[in-house]
N, C-alpha and C positions, 0 to 999 in steps of 0.2 A: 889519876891518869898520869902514867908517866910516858915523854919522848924523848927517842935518840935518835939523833943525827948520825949519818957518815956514808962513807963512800964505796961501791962495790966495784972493782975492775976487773974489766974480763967479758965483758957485753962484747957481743956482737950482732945481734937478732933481737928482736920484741920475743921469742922464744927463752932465752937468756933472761927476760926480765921475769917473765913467766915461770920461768923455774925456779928459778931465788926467792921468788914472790910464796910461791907455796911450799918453797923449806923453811922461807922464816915464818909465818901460819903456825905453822907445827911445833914454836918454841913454846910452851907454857907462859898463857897469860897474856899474851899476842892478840890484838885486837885487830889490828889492819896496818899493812903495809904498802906506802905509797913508795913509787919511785917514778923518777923525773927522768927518761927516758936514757938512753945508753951512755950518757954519760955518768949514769949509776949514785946521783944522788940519791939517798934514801932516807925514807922516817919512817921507824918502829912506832908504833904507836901502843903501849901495852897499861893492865889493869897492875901490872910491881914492876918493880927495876929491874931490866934486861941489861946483862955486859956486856960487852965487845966479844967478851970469851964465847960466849952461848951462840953469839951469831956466828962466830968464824966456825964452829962445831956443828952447827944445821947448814953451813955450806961447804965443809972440808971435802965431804965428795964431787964435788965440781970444779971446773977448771977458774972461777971466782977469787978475789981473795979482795978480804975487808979492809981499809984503812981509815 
């Protein structure tokens, strides 16, 4: 089981988390994605190693960006 840590900015709404929440689902090998309320901490939780790159690429269509 691998996890990463980091930051999404761009929340504004429990909508906001909801939608991030089910573009990163969608990465390959994604088991569950917690985040800690709009101030946009988050943990990937996956069965291989996810990059920074694969996540900012499942959320480039939104007004979101990863650090």
């Amino acid at each position: 089981m691998n996890i990463l840590q980091f930051t999404i900015s761009g929340f504004h709404c429990a909508a906001c988390i909801t939608l991030s929440t089910l573009k990163l689902k969608k990465i390959p090998g994604v088991i569950q994605v917690n985040t800690s309320g709009l101030d946009g901490k988050t943990e990937l939780v996956s069965n291989r190693a996810i990059t920074l790159e694969e996540v900012k690429t499942a959320l480039k269509d939104t007004e979101y960006s990863v650090q």
